[in-house]
C-alpha positions as CSV (number, residue, x, y, z in Angstrom):
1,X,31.7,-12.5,-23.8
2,X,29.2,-10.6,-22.0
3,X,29.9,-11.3,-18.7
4,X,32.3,-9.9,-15.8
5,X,32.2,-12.5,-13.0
6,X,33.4,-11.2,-9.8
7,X,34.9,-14.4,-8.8
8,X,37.2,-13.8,-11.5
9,X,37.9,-10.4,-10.5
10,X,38.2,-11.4,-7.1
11,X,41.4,-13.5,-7.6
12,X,43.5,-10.4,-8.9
13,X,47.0,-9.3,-8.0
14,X,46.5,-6.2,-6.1
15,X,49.0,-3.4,-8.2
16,X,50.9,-0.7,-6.2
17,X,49.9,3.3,-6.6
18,X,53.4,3.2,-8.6
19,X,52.8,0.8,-10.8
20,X,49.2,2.0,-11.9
21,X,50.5,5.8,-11.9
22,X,53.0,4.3,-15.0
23,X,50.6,2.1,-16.3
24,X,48.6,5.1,-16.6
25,X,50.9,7.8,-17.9
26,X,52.6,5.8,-20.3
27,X,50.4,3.2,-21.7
28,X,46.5,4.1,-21.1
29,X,47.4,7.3,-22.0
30,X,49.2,6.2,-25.1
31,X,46.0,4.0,-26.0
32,X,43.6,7.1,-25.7
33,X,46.3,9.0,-27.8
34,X,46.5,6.3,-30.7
35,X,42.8,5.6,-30.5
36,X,42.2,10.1,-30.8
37,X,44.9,10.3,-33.0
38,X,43.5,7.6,-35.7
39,X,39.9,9.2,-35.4
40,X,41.6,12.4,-36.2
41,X,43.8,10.9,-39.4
42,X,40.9,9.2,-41.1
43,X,39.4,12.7,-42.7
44,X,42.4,14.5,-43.6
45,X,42.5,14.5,-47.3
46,X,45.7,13.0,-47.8
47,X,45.3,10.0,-45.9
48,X,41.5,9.1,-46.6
49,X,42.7,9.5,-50.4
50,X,45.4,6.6,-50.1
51,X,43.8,3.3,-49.3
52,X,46.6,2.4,-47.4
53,X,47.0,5.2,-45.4
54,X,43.1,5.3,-44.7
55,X,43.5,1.3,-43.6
56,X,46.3,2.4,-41.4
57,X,44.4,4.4,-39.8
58,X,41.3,2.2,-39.4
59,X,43.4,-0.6,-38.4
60,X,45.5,1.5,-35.7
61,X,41.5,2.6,-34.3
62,X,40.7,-1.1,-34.3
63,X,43.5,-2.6,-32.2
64,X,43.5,0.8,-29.7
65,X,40.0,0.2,-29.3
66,X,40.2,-3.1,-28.3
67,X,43.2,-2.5,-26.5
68,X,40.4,0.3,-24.6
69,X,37.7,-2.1,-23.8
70,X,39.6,-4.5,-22.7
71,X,40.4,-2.1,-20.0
72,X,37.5,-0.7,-19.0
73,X,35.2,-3.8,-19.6
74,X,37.7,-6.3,-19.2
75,X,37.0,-10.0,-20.2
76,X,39.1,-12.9,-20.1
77,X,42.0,-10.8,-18.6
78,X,45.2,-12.0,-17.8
79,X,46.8,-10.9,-14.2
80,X,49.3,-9.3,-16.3
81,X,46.5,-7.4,-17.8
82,X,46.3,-3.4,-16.9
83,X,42.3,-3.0,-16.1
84,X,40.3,-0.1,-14.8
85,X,39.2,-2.6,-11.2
86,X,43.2,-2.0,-10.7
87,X,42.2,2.3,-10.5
88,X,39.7,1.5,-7.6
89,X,40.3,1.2,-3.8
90,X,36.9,-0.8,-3.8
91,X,36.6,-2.8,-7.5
92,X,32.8,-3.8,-6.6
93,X,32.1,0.0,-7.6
94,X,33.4,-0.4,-11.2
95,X,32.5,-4.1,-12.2
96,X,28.7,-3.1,-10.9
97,X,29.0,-0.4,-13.4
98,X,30.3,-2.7,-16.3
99,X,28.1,-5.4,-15.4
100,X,25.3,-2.5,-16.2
101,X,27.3,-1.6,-19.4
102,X,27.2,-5.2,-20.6
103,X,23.6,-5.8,-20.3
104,X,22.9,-2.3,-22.0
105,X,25.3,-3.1,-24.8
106,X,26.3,-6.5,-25.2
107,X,25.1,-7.1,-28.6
108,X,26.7,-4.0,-29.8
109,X,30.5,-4.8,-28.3
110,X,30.4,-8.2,-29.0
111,X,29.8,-7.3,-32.5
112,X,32.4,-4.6,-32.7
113,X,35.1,-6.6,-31.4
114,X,34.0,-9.4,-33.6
115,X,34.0,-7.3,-36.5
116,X,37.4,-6.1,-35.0
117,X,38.9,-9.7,-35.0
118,X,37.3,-10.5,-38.2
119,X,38.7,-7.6,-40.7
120,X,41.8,-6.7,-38.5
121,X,43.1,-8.6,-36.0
122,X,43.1,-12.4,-37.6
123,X,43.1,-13.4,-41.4
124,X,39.9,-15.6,-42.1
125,X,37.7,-16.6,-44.4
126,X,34.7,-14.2,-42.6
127,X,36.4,-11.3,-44.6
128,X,34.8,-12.9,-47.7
129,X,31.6,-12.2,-46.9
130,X,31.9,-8.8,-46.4
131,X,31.2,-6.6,-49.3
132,X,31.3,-3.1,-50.6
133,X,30.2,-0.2,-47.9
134,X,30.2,-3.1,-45.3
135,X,33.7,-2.4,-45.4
136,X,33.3,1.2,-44.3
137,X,34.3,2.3,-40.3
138,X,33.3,6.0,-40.3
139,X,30.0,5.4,-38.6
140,X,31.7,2.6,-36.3
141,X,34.5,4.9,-35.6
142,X,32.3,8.0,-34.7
143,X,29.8,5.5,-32.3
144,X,33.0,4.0,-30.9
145,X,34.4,7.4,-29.9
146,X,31.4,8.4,-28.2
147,X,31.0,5.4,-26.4
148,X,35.1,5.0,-24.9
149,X,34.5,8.6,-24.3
150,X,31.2,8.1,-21.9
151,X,33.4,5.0,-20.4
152,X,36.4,7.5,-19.6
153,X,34.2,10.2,-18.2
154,X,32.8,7.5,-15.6
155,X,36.0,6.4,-15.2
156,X,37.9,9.5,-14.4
157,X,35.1,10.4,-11.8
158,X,34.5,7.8,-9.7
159,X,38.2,5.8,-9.5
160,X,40.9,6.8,-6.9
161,X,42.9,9.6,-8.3
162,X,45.6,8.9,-6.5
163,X,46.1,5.7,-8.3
164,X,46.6,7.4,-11.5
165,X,49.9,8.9,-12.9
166,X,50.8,13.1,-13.2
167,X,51.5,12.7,-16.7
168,X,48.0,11.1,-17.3
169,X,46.6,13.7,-15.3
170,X,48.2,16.4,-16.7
171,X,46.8,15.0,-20.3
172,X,43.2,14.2,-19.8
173,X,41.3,16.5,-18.4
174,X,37.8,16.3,-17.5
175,X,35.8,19.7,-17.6
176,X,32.8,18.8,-14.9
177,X,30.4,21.4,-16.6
178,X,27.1,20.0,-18.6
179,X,27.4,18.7,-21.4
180,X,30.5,17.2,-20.0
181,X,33.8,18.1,-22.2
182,X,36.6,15.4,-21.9
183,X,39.8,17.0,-23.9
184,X,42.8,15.4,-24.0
185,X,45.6,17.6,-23.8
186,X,47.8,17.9,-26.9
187,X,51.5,16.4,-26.9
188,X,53.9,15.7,-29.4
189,X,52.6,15.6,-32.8
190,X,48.9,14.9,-31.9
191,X,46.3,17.8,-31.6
192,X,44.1,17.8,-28.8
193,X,41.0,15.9,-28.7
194,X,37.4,16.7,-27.3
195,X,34.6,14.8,-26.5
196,X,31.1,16.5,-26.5
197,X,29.1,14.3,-24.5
């Protein structure tokens, strides 16, 4: 898992600006929305009081957070695949930047997304050996936030702006002052976000 070969990488369909602009504006956006929006819904008092509506929650985090580093540290990607490499005139740029990401955290993702799989995504017998606060997400959810958040700010600066869609553009919004604030936009029903990095 903690690799990013670029002899994989090299053997990718090359996406047109139009179809990473509505890759962009509908779906990454809608996976930083859902993965914001779930953050958001796990304190209010109504839902962290139901079990089920505070699982629904945690579980909607989960999958948008895998759904998010699949694409900015993407591993074992299908051509089909939306990735941040696509966002890139020159892809060397970005997967020498992952490649730096996975050595620094390896241990760390591969246990998140393993924990991911494990309590989420796939029923199995691992569940049984987690007990009591194990079961808990607030700190993983907090970490995680902070993390996807330092991965979009590196993102939004150095890929090809051209590549990515109005409506994304329009929604995440990347305030260069120090300490960087990354706020996406409100829309619909979902407040806006900030990340204080």
């Amino acid at each position: 898992m903690c690799s990013n070969t670029e002899a994989a990488q090299s053997s990718r369909t090359i996406r047109s600006d139009e179809e990473t602009q509505e890759a962009s504006g509908d779906h990454l956006l809608y996976e930083l929305q859902m993965f914001c929006a779930s953050i958001l819904a796990v304190p209010i008092p109504a839902i962290n009081s139901n079990r089920f509506l505070r699982c629904a929650a945690i579980e909607s985090f989960c999958i948008h957070t895998r759904n998010l580093v699949g694409f900015f540290l993407p591993h074992n990607w299908r051509d089909t695949d939306v990735i941040a490499c696509d966002y890139f005139d020159n892809a060397t740029v970005w997967r020498a930047y992952t490649e730096d990401v996975w050595k620094k955290h390896c241990a760390k993702l591969k246990r998140l997304i393993e924990r991911i799989d494990w309590e989420v995504a796939h029923l199995t017998y691992n569940r049984n050996d987690v007990e009591g606060s194990a079961w808990d997400w607030h700190a993983e959810m907090e970490q995680t936030g902070l993390f996807v958040g330092e991965l979009l700010v590196h993102f939004l600066s150095t890929c090809d702006q051209t590549r990515l869609g109005s409506k994304f553009k329009d929604r995440v919004v990347l305030n260069p002052s120090k300490p960087v604030l990354l706020y996406l936009q409100a829309g619909d029903e979902l407040p806006g976000y900030t990340w204080h990095l």
